[in-house]
Rosetta silent file (secondary structure, phi, psi, omega in degrees, C-alpha in Angstrom):
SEQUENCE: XXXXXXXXXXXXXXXXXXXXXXXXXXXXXXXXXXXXXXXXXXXXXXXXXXXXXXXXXXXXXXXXXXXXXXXXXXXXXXXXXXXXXXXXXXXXXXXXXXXXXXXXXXX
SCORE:     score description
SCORE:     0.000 S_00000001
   1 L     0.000  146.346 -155.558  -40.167   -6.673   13.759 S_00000001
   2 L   -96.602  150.411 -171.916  -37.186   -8.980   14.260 S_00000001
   3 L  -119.613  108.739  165.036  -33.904   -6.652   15.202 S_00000001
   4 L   -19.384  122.927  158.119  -30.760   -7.293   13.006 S_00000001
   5 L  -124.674  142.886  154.050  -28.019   -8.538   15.287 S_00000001
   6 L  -141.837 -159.362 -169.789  -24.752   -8.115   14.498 S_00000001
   7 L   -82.933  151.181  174.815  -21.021   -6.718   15.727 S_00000001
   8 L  -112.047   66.252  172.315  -20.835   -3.635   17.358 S_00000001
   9 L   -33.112  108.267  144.110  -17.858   -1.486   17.081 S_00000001
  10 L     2.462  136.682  158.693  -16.351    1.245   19.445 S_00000001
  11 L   -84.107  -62.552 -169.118  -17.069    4.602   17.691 S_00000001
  12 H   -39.848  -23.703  155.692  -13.861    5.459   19.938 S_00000001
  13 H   -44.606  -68.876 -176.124  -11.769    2.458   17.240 S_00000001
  14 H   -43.611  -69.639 -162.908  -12.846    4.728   14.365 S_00000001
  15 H   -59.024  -26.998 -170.993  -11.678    7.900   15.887 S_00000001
  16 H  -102.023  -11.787  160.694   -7.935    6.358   16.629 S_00000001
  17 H   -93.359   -4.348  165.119   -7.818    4.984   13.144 S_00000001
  18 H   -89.710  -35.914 -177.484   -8.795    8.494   11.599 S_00000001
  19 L   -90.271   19.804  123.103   -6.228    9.917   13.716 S_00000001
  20 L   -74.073  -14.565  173.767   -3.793    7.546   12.450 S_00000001
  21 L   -75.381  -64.684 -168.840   -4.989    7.989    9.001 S_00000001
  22 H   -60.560  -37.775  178.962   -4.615   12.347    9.798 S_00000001
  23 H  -111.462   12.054  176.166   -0.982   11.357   10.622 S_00000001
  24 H  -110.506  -24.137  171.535    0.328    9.326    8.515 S_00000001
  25 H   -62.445  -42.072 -164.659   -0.739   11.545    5.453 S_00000001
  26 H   -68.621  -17.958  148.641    0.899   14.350    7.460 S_00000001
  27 H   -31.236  -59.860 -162.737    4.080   12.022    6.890 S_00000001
  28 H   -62.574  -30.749 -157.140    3.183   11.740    3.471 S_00000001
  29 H   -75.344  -62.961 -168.159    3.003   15.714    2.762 S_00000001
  30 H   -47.795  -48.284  171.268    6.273   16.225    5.252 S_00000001
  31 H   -59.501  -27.461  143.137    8.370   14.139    2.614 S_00000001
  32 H   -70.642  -16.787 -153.690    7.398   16.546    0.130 S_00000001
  33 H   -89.135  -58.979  164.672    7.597   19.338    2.167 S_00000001
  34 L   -62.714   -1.498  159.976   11.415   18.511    3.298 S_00000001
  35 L    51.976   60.686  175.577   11.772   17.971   -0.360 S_00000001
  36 L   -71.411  148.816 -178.502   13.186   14.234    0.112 S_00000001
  37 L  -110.411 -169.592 -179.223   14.968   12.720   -2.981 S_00000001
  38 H    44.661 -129.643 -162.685   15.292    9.400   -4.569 S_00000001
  39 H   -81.049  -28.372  161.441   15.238    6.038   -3.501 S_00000001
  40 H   -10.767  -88.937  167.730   14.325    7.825    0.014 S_00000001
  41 H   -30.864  -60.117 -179.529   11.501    9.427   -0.981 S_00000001
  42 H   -49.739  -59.531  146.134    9.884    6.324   -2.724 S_00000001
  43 H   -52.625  -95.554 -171.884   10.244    4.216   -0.055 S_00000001
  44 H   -18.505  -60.657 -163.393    8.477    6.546    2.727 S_00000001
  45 H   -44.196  -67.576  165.428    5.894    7.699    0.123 S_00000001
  46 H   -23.287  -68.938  172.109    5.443    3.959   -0.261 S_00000001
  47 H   -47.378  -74.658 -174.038    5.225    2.638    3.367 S_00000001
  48 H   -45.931  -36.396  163.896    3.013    5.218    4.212 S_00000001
  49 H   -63.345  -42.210  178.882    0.570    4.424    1.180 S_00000001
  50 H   -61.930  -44.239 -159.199    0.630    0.810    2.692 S_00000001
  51 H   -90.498  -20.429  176.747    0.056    1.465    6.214 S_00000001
  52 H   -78.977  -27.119 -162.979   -2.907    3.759    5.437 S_00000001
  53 H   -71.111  -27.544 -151.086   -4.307    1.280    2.756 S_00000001
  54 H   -88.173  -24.232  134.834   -3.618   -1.717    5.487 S_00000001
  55 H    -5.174  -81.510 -165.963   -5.477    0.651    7.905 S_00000001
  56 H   -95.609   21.729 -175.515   -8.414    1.339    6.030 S_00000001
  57 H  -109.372  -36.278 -157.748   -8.722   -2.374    4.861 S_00000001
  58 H   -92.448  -22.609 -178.248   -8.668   -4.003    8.345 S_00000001
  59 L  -102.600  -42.343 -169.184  -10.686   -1.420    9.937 S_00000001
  60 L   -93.776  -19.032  151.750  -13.169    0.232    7.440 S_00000001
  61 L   -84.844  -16.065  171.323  -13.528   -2.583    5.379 S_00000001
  62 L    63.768   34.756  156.387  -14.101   -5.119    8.319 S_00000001
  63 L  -113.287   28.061  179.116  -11.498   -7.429    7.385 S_00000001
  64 L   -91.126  -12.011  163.374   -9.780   -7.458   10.859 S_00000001
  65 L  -129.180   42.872  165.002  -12.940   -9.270   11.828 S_00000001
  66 L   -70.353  159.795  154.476  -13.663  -11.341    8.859 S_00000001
  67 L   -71.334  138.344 -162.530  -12.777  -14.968    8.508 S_00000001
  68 H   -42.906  -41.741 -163.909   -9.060  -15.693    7.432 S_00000001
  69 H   -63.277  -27.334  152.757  -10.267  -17.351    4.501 S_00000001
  70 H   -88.606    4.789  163.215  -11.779  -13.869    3.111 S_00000001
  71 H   -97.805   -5.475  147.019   -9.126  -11.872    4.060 S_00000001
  72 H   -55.549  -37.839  157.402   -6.755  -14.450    2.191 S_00000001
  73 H   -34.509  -59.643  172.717   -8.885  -13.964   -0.401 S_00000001
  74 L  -103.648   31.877  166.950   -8.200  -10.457   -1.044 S_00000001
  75 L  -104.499  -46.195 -154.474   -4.814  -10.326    0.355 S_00000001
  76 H   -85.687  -66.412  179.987   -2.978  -13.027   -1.741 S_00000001
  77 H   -70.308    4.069 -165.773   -3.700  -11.132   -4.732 S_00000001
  78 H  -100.119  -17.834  168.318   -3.177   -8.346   -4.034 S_00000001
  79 H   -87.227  -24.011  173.424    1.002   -9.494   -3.013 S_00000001
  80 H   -50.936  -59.730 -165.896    0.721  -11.466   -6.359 S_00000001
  81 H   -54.159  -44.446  170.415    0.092   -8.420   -8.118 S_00000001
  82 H   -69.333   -4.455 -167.719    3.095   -6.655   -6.412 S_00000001
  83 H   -86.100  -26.706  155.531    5.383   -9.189   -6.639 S_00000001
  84 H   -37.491  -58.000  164.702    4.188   -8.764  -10.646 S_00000001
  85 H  -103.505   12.254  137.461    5.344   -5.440  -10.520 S_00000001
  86 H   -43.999  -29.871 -170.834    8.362   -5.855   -9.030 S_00000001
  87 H  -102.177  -17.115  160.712    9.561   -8.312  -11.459 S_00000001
  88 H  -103.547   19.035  150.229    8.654   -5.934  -14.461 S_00000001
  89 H   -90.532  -69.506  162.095   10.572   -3.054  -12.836 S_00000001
  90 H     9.815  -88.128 -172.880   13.280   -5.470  -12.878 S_00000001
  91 H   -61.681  -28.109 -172.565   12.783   -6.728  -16.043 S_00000001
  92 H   -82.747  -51.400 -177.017   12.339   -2.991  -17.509 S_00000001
  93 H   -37.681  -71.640  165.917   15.850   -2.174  -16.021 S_00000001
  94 H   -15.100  -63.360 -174.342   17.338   -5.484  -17.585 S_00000001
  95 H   -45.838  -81.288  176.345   15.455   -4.301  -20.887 S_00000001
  96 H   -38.798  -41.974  175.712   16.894   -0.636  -20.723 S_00000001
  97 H   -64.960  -15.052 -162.626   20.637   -1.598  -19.980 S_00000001
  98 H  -108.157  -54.963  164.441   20.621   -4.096  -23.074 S_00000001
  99 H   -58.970  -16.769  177.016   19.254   -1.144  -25.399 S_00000001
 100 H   -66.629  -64.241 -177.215   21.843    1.301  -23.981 S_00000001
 101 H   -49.061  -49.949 -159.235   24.695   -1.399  -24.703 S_00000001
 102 H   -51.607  -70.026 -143.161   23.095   -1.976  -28.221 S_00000001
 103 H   -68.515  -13.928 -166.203   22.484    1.398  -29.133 S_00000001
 104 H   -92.729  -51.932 -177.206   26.034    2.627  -27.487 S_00000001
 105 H   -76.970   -6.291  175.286   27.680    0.169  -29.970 S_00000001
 106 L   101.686  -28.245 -157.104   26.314    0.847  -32.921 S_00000001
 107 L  -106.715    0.000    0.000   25.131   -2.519  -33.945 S_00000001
């Protein structure tokens, strides 16, 4: 029987991306835990959701040693989509301030 070849990963790779995984969550918990507030808060919670996701995409997903063209694939849309909801956070603020004026005036 003919024997599959493909890439071989380090197990020892794995293990320093789980313990980078194990410590960036403990990040995540310590900003509740230290009870941060606001725009503070958002941002860490944020980053840290990124750097785990960007983490477990390049390593556990095998797209740090894909071809660019499929990790452009799934990359590009995935900053369309945020730049998408950036501009309708925006857009809801815009939205809110213009019913507040209405609704403050009466008219």
């Amino acid at each position: 029987m003919a024997q599959l070849e493909g890439q071989q990963h380090p197990i020892g790779t794995y293990l320093w991306i789980w313990g980078w995984l194990f410590v960036l969550s403990a990040f995540s918990y310590l900003v509740d835990y230290l009870q941060f507030q606001g725009a503070v808060r958002w941002t860490l919670i944020l980053t840290f959701m990124m750097l785990k996701a960007g983490l477990i995409m390049a390593f556990f997903m095998h797209l740090k040693w894909e071809r660019m063209a499929l990790v452009y694939a799934l990359l590009i849309p995935m900053f369309a989509v945020m730049v998408f909801v950036g501009i309708m956070v925006w857009e809801s603020d815009y939205t809110l301030l213009s019913r507040l004026v209405f609704y403050a005036t009466g008219t």
